[in-house]
N, C-alpha and C positions, 0 to 999 in steps of 0.2 A: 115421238122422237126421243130415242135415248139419250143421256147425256152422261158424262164423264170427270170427274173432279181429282187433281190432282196437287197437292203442295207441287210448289215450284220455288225456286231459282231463279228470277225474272233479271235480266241486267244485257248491256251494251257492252261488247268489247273493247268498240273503236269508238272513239267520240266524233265520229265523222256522219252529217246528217246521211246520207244515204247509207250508215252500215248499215243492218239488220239488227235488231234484239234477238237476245238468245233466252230460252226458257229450259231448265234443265231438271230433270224427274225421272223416278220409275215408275212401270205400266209394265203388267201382264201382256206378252205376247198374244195371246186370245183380246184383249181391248187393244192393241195398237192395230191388229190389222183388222179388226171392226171400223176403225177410221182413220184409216189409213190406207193407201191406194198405195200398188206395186204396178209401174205403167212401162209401158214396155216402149225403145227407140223405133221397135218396127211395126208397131200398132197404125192403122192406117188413118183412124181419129183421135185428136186428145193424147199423141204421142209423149210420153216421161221419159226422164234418162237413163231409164234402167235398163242393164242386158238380160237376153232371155235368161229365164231359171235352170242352171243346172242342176238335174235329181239328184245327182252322184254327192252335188256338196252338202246340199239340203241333208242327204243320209247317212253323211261325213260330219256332221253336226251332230244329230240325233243320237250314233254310233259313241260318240265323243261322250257325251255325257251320262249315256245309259252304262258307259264301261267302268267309270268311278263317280261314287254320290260326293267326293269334293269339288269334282272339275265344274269350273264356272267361265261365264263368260265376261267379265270386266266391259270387254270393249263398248263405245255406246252405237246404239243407233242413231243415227244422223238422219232427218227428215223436214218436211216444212208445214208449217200449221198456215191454214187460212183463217182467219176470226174474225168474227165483225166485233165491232167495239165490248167492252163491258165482258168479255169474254176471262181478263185479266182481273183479276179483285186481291186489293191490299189485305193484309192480316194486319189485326188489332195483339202487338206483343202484349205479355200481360202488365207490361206499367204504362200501359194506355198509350203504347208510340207505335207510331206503324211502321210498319219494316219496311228497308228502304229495298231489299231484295228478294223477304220471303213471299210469296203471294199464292193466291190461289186460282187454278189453270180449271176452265168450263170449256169442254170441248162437247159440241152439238151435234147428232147426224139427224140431216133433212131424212123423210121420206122415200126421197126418189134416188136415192142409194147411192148421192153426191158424197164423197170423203174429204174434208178439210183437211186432210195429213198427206204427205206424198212422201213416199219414202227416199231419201237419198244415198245413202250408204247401211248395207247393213240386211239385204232384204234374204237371202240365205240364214243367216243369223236368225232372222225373224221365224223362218218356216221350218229350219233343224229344229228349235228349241220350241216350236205349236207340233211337229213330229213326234218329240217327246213327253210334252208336260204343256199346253197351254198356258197354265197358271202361272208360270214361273214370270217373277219379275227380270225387266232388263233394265240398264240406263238411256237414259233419250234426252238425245240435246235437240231441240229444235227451234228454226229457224222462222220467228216470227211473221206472217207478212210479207216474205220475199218476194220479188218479180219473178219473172221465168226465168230472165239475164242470170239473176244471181244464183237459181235453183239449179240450171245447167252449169254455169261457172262451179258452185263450189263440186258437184258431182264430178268434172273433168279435174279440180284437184286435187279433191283425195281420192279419187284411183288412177292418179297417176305418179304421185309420189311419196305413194308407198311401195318400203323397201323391204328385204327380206332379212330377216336373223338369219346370220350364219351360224352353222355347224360347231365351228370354234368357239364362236358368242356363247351357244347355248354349254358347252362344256365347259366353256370358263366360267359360269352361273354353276355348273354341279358342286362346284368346289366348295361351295358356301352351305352345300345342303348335305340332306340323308344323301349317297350318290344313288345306293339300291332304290328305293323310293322314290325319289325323284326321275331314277329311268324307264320305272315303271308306268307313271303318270305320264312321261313323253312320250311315251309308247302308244299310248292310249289316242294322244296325241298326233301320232304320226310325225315325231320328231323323234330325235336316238340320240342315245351316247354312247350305242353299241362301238367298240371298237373298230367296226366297221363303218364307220359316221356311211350315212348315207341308205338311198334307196334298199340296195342289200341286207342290210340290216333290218329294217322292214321286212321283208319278204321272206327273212329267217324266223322272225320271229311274232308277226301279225296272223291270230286265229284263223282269219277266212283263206290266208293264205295256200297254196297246192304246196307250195315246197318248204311248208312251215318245219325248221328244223331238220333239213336233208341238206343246205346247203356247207361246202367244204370251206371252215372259215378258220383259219391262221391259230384260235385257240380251240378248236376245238374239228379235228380230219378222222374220227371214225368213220367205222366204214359205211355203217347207215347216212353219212352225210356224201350224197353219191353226185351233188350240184357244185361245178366249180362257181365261182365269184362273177367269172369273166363269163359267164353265160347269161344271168342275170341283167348283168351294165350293160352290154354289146345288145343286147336284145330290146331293154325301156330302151336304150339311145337311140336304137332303130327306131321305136316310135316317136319318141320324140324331135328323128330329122324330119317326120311328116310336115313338123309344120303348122300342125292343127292347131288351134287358138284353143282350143275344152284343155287340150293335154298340157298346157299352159300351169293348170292347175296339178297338184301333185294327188291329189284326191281323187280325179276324175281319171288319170293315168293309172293310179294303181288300181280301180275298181276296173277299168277297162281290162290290163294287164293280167287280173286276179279271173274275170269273166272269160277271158281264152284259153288262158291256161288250166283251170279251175275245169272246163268244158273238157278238153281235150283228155283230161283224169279222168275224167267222168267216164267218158266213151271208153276209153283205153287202158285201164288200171293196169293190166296184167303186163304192159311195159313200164311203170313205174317201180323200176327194180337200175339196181347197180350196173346191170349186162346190158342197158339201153343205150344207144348212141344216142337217141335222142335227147338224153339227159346230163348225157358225159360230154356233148358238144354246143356249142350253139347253136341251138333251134331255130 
């Protein structure tokens, strides 16, 4: 049975007997999901609160940090640990006192392929960044001992009250930095301070993209740039009146997005030219 040892951050947020304990540390991507279970709402036994995986994010991940070796991911992973007792051990500081927060974290997997970890926020995170690099450490706050109550309660609060950075947000942030540099690293990101704020922006200037640099933008109407704006917007909005719950995601719409269009180059190159209505109109 392998086991796992990790300094921790051992402490109570609420002084209330039924909160939870919180335990806070990093772990290699490759050890959290050795014990650590990703369980799905629609699994028909032993159902978790997780929604299925989409690939597109998983590789919106991996993409992300394969494109610059500073990009990191801060955010933590959210989960809940099962332990039997003794699983927690004090540290000895060196003037012989024990910390009343640092401690040391024993995590156990049985044999029969039971995982004491269950993921709760974070499980894309988890599998972009094993995509890319297993080894890489993340943050992980985890949820000592919780009941199923509180494991499903906190899952339905933090994905439902998170909000989105706007556009403005984020350029009101460039002001303080490099702005070239900084827009490059957005980029990579899938955010812009293109003067174009938005989707379009992207799609001018993102690699995998078909109309990388064709599109006709306000600084820049050469004539190699043969894609008005308003074909772009009018066309993602089209999918996005679908409706669809994946296209929710901006990641998954544009890899969608990039795959028809992308296709359609493919087959069709010798209309990829200025004299194409296909290109000069809404598609």
């Amino acid at each position: 049975m392998p086991d796992f040892r990790y300094e921790c951050f051992y402490y109570k947020q609420r002084n209330v007997d039924l909160a939870p304990m919180f335990c806070i540390f990093c772990a290699p991507v490759g050890e959290i999901l050795e014990w650590s279970a990703i369980k799905r709402l629609n699994e028909p036994t032993d159902p978790g609160p997780q929604r299925r995986t989409s690939r597109s994010k998983v590789l919106a991940i991996a993409r992300y940090l394969e494109k610059e070796g500073r990009n990191t991911i801060p955010t933590s992973i959210i989960l809940t640990l099962d332990l039997p007792e003794n699983s927690i051990q004090d540290v000895l500081l060196e003037n012989g006192v024990v910390s009343e927060k640092v401690k040391i974290l024993t995590i156990i997997t049985d044999d029969v392929g039971q995982k004491p970890g269950l993921i709760i926020d974070g499980q894309h995170r988890l599998l972009g960044i094993k995509e890319f690099d297993p080894n890489i450490n993340v943050n992980v706050v985890a949820l000592i001992n919780a009941d199923d109550t509180e494991k499903a309660f906190q899952f339905l609060v933090i994905n439902n009250k998170a909000s989105k950075v706007s556009s403005d947000h984020i350029r009101g942030l460039a002001l303080e930095y490099q702005e070239n540099e900084l827009s490059e690293r957005l980029k990579v990101a899938r955010l812009t301070l293109h003067p174009n704020v938005g989707l379009v922006g992207l799609v001018d200037t993102e690699d995998i993209s078909p109309f990388k640099g064709i599109i006709k933008l306000p600084i820049d109407d050469s004539e190699s740039r043969i894609v008005v704006p308003a074909s772009i917007e009018t066309s993602l909005s089209y999918i996005q009146q679908q409706k669809l719950k994946q296209f929710e995601s901006e990641d998954v719409l544009m890899d969608f997005y990039y795959g028809i269009w992308g296709t359609i180059k493919e087959r069709w190159g010798d209309i990829w030219n200025n004299q194409s209505k296909l290109l000069s109109k809404v598609g």
